[in-house]
N, C-alpha and C positions, 0 to 999 in steps of 0.2 A: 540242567533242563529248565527252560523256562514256565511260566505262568500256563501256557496254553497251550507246550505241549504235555502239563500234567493235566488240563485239562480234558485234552486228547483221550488222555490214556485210562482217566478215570472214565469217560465216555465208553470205550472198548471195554473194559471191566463191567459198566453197566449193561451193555449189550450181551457180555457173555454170561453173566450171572441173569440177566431176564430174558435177552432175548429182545426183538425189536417189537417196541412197545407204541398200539397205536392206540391211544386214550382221547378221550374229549376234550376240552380246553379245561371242564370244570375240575378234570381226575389233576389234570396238568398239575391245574392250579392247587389242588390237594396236596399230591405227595409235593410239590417245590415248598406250598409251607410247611409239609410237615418238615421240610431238611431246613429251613428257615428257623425252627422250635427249634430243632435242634444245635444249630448255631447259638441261638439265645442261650439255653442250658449250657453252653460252654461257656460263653460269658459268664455267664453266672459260678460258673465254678470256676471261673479264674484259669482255662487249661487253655493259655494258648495256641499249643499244636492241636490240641481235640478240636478250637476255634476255626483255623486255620483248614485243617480236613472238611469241616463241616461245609466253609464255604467252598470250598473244591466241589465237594457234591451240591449246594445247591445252584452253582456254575454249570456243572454240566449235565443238570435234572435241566434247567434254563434251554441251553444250547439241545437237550435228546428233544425239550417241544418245539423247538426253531424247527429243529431237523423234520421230525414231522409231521408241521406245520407246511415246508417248502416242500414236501415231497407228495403233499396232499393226503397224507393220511389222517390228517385233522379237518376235519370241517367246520368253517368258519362260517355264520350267514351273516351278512349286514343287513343291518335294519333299514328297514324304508323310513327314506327321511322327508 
């Protein structure tokens, strides 16, 4: 299996453990760093497979706000410039 179809698949795992999540940009932004902390803490311990998972989830925490982002369930306003 490659890169992005575990990314895939961890994507479906998050869909099916929460359910389609439609958050703010700023929640986005929350839980992505929180799985970001938790990459660091693996670093830190030295556990390259824990390392490795970790980024797998903040990959497809990344691509579930892409998702919707594209599908408009986030709302984005640009500032007047």
């Amino acid at each position: 299996m490659n890169i992005f179809e575990e990314i895939a698949r961890e994507r479906c795992g998050q869909d099916a453990k929460w359910g389609i999540q439609n958050h703010a940009p700023i929640e986005w932004l929350v839980i992505l760093s929180e799985e970001v902390g938790e990459a660091a803490h693996a670093v830190l311990s030295r556990d390259r497979s824990l390392y490795r998972d970790e980024l797998l989830h903040v990959a497809a925490v990344a691509v579930a706000a892409i998702e919707g982002l594209d599908a408009g369930r986030i709302g984005v306003e640009r500032r007047q410039e």
